[in-house]
ZAMARGU-4260 file (C-alpha; in steps of 0.2 Angstrom, whole numbers, plus 5000, padded with zeros to 4 digits):
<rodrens>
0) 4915/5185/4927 | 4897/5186/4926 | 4887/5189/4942 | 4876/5175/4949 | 4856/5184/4945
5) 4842/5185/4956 | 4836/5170/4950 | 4850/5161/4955 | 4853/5151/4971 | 4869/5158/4979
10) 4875/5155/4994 | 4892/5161/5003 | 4894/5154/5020 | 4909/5163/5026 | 4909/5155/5044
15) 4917/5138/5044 | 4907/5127/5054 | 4913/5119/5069 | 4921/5103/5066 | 4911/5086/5073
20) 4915/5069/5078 | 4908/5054/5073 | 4902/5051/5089 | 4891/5068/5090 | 4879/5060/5076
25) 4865/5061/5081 | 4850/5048/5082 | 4832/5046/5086 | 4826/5032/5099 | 4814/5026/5096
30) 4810/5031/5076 | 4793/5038/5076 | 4782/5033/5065 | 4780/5038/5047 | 4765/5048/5047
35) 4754/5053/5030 | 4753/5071/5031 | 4743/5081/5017 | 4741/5070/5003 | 4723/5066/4994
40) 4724/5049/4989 | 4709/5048/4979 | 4717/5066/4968 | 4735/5064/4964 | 4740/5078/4954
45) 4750/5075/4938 | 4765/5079/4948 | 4772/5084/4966 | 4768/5103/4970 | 4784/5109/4981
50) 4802/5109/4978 | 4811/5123/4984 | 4827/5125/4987 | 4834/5134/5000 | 4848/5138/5012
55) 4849/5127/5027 | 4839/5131/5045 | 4853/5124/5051 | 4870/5122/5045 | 4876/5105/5048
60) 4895/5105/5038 | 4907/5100/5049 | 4921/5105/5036 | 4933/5120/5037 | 4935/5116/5017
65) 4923/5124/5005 | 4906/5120/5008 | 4887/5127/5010 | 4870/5117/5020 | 4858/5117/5005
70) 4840/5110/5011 | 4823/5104/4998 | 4808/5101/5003 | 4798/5091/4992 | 4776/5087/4995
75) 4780/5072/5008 | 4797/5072/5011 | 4813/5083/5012 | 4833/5081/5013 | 4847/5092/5021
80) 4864/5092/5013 | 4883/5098/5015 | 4890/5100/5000 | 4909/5103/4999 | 4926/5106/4989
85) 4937/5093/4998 | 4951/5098/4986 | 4958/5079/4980 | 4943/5072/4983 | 4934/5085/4974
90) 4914/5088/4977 | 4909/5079/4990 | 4892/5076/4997 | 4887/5074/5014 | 4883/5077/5031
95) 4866/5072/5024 | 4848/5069/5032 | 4832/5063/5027 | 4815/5069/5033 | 4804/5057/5032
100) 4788/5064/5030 | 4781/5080/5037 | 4786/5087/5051 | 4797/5071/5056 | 4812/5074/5064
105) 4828/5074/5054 | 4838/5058/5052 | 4856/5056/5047 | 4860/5045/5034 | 4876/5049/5027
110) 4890/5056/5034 | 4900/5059/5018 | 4899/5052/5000 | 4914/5056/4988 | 4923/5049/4972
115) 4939/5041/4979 | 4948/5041/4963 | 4946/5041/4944 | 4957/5026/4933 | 4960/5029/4916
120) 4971/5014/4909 | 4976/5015/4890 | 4976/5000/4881 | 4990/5003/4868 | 4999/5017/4878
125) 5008/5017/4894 | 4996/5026/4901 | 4989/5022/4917 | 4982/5038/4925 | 4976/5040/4941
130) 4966/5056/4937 | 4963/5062/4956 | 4983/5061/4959 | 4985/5079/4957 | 4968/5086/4960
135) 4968/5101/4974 | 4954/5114/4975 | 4957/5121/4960 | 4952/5107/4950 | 4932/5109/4954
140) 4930/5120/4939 | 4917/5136/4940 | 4900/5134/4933 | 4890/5148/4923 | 4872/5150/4921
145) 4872/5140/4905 | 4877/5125/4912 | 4862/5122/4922 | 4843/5119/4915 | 4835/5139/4915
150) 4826/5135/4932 | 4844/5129/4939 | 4854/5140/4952 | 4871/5141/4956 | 4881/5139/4971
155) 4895/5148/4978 | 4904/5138/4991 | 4911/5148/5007 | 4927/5157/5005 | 4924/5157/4986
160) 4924/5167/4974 | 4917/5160/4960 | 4900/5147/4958 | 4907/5128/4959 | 4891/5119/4958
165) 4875/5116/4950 | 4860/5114/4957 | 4845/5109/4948 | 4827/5101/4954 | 4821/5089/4940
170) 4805/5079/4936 | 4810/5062/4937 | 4797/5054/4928 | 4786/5044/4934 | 4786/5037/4951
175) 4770/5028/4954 | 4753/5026/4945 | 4735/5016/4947 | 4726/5013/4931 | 4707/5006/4936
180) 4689/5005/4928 | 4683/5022/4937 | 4699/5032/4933 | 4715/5033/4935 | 4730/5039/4947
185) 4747/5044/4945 | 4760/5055/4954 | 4776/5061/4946 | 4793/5062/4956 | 4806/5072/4960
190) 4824/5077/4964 | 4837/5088/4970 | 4854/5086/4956 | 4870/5094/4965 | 4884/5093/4953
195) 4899/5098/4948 | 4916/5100/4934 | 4931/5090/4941 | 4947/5096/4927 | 4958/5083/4925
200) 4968/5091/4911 | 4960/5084/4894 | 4945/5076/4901 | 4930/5085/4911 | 4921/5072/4924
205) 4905/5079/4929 | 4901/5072/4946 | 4883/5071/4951 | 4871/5067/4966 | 4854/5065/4966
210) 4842/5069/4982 | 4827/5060/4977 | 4808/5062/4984 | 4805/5043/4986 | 4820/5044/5001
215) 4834/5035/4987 | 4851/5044/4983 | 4859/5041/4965 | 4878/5043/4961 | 4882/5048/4943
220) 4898/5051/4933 | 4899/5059/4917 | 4916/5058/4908 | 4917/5071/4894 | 4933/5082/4885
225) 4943/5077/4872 | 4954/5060/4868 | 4970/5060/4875 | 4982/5075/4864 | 4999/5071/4869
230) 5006/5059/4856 | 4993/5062/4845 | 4987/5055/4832 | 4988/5036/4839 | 4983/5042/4859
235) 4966/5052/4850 | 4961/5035/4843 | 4966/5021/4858 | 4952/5015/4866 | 4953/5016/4886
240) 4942/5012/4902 | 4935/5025/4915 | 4933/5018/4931 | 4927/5027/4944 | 4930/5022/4963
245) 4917/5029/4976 | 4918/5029/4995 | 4902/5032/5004 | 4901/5033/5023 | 4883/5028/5028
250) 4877/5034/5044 | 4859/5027/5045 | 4850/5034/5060 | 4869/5041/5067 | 4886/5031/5067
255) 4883/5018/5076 | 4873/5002/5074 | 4876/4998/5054 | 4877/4979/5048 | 4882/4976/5030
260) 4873/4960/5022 | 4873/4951/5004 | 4858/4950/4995 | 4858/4937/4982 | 4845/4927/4969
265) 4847/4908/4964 | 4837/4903/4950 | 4835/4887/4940 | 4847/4876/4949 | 4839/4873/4966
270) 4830/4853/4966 | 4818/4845/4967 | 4813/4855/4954 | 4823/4868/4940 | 4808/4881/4942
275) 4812/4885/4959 | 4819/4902/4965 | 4826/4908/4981 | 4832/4923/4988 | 4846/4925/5001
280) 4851/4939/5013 | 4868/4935/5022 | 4881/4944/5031 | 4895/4951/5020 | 4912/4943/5019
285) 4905/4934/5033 | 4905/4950/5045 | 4920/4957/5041 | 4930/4967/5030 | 4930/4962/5014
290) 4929/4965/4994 | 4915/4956/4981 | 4915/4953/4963 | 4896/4957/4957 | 4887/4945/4950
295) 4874/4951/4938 | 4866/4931/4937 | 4863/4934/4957 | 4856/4952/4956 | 4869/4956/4969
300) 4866/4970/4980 | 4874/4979/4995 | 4861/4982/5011 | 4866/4992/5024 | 4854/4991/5040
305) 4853/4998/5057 | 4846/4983/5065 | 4846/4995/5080 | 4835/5005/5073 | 4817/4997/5066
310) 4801/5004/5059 | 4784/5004/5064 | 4783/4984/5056 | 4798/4978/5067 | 4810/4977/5051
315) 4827/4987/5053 | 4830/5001/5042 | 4842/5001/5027 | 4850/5006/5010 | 4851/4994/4996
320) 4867/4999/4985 | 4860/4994/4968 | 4876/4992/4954 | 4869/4997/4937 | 4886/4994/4927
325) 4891/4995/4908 | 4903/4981/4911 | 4916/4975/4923 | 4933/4982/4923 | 4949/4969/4927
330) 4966/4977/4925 | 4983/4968/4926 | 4999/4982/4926 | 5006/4968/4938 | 5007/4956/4924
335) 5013/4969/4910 | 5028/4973/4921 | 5022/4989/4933 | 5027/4983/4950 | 5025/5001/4960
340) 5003/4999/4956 | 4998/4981/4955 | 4979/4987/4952 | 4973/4975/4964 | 4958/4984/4969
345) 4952/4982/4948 | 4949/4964/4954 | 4932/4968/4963 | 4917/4979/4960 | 4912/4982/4979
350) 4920/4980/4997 | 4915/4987/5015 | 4925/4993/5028 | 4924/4999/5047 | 4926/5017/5049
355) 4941/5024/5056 | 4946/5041/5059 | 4964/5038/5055 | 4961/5030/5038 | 4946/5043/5035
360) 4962/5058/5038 | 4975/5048/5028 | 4961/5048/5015 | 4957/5065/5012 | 4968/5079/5007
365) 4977/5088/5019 | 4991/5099/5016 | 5002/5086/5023 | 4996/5070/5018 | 5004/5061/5001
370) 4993/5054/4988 | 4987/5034/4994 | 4983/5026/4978 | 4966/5013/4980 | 4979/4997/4984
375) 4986/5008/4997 | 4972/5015/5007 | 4957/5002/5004 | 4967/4986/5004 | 4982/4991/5013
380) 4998/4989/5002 | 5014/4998/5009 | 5016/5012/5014 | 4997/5010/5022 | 4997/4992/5031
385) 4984/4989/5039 | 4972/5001/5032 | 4955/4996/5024 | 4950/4978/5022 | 4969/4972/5028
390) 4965/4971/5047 | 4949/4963/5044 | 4939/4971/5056 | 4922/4967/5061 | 4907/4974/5048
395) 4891/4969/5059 | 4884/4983/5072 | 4897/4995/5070 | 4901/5011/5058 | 4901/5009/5040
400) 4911/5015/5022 | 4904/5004/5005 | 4916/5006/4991 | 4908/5003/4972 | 4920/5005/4956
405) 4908/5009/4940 | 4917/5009/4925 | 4915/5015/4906 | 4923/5008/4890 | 4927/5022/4878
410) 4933/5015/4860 | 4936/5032/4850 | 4922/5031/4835 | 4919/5044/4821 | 4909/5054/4835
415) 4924/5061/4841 | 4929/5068/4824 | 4930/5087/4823 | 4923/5094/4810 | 4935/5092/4797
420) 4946/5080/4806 | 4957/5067/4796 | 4952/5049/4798 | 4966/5046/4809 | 4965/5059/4821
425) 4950/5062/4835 | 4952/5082/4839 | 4931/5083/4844 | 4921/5085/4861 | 4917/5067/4866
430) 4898/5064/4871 | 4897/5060/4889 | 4899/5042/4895 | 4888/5040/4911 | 4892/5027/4928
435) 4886/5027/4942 | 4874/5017/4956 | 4859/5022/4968 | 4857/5019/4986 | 4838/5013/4988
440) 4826/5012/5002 | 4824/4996/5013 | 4812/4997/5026 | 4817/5015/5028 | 4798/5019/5025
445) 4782/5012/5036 | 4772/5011/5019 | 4776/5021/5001 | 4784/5039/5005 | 4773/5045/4990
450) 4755/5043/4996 | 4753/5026/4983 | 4736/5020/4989 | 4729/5004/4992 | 4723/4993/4980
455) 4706/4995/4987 | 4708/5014/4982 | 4713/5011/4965 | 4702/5000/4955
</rodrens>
């Protein structure tokens, strides 16, 4: 096993860090105000100087699993992170905080972010495999040098032995510009990828964050390997679904004091008059626990806001969860006879929930605690009644968890072939087959975090 180099990022925390409640989340009353710190406005370089990555100034894991605090600091702005091994869940993000511009105070925004489970129904087989079923520790696979860009760094979680995640500071393109008579602007973003290999036997999912200078937070899933070996030839060729379940735990400004809203559009059918548009923000499921199908004609989105916490406008922070989806996955094993998993959570793309300690340890793996499929622990089906959405608790100025399921379509094409592979049989490394959706900042700013001037600047 080759030896992580100087020039990689290795970290090896062998103090667990003491557990935390919910409760001790900290907050800041009142939020100060975003201030501008360093940045010309009038000479924006071609891209952010900054970026380091480093160990944390202080740790805040509150896991006894796997984990490392890993902190960036970008030009204007700068994140915190845990990032952690939590066996069947796999890598896991979180606890995670957002500075907001120099020399601000920390500020929670997440307590954990995971993928919940990973569905992978068949269309001719019987297949109907719930990929995370089996997963333990083991299954978040080591990482070598190669599998990083050549400025990335490697992790090694504490009371490991071997690197488990990437860690890699990207351009991101870019993020703003200002093109005028006299000249022009334009600035470059950043980010912060932490990722890592879940195995699950014949396919590789790469899951992936994304710390982002602007304050946002993407959510990626890359499904890669080969096509399924173990009736082969037919099961290299059937066509089959990749849906990814994810469970985020937003903690905007500390635990407390979250509200989950709809936001939707309405277009073209409003009178008096077919050209008018509007734009509605309601609470979600009515305030309580609920699921939603997306509707893309709507532009739904997610916000989550503190609306105990409020910028230097009045307006209460938040987090747009913006779906960016392939398609929309319905599955029906009810209907073709499997009575033990109806599927029922297939039948929506996003639902809220009140956090609860008890459904958070029934959740995630411990020694003794059995695998909960997504009917069980989000929608409550026996063995679990009364977890998630089943007692319909109250989703307005409370503690949060969003749930989004992204899914991918893979029909097997001659891109799977081997070299030298039959037409009837698929033996190559598939491309990878991205999902995944981004958490984007409402009102979390006082004005833009990257120093975009005004137009009175930039003409």
């Amino acid at each position: 096993m080759r030896r992580c180099s100087t020039l990689l990022l290795a970290f090896i925390i062998a103090a667990a860090a003491t557990a935390q409640s919910k409760a001790g989340d900290f907050t800041i009353d009142p939020l100060p105000a975003q201030r501008l710190g360093p940045v010309k406005m009038r000479a924006v370089g071609p891209r952010a100087t900054g970026g380091a990555v480093r160990p944390c100034t202080e740790n805040i894991c509150d896991t006894t699993q796997p984990h490392t605090c890993v902190e960036v600091n970008f030009e204007e702005t700068a994140w915190r992170t845990c990032i952690s091994n939590q066996g069947r869940r796999s890598l896991t993000l979180g606890p995670t905080d957002l500075r907001r511009s120099p020399g601000a105070p920390w500020m929670r925004v997440l307590r954990e972010a995971s993928v919940a489970d990973i569905f992978v129904p068949y269309h001719s087989f019987a297949f109907r495999l719930y990929d995370m079923q089996q997963a333990t520790e083991a299954s978040l696979l080591e990482m070598r040098q190669a599998d990083v860009a050549a400025s990335g760094s490697l992790i090694t979680l504490s009371n490991q032995s071997i690197p488990q995640v990437g860690a890699e500071l990207n351009d991101r393109g870019i993020a703003w510009l200002c093109k005028g008579l006299s000249g022009q602007q334009v600035r470059r973003g950043q980010e912060l990828a932490l990722w890592g290999v879940f195995d699950a036997q014949n396919y590789d999912f790469i899951i992936d964050y994304r710390l982002r200078d602007d304050g946002s937070i993407g959510f990626r899933m890359g499904s890669t390997g080969f096509n399924n070996p173990y009736f082969e030839p037919l099961s290299t060729t059937d066509a089959h679904m990749h849906s990814t379940l994810w469970r985020v735990d937003i903690d905007l400004n500390g635990s407390g004091g979250d509200t989950a809203h709809t936001l939707a559009h309405r277009e073209g059918d409003i009178p008096p008059t077919p050209l008018a548009a509007i734009d509605t923000e309601s609470p979600f499921n009515g305030g309580r626990e609920g699921t939603m199908v997306w509707d893309p004609v709507q532009f739904n989105t997610i916000l989550i806001e503190d609306e105990t916490t409020k910028n230097s406008h009045g307006n209460p922070i938040g987090y747009e969860l913006h779906a960016n989806p392939e398609g929309l996955s319905r599955h029906y094993a009810q209907e073709a006879g499997n009575v033990t998993r109806q599927e029922r959570f297939t039948k929506f793309d996003f639902a809220v929930t009140h956090y609860k300690e008890s459904e958070r340890n029934a959740f995630f793996d411990t020694p003794h605690v059995r695998y909960l499929d997504p009917d069980q622990y989000l929608l409550g089906a026996s063995p679990a009644a009364g977890f998630g959405v089943a007692d319909n608790e109250s989703v307005t100025d409370t503690d949060l968890v969003v749930w989004y399921r992204a899914s991918v379509h893979h029909d097997p094409h001659d891109e799977d072939h081997a070299p030298g592979d039959p037409n009837f049989l698929m033996t190559g490394i598939t491309l990878v087959h991205w999902s995944g959706f981004e958490l984007i900042p409402r009102n979390l700013f006082d004005f833009n975090p990257l120093g975009g001037p005004s137009r009175n600047n930039c003409q």
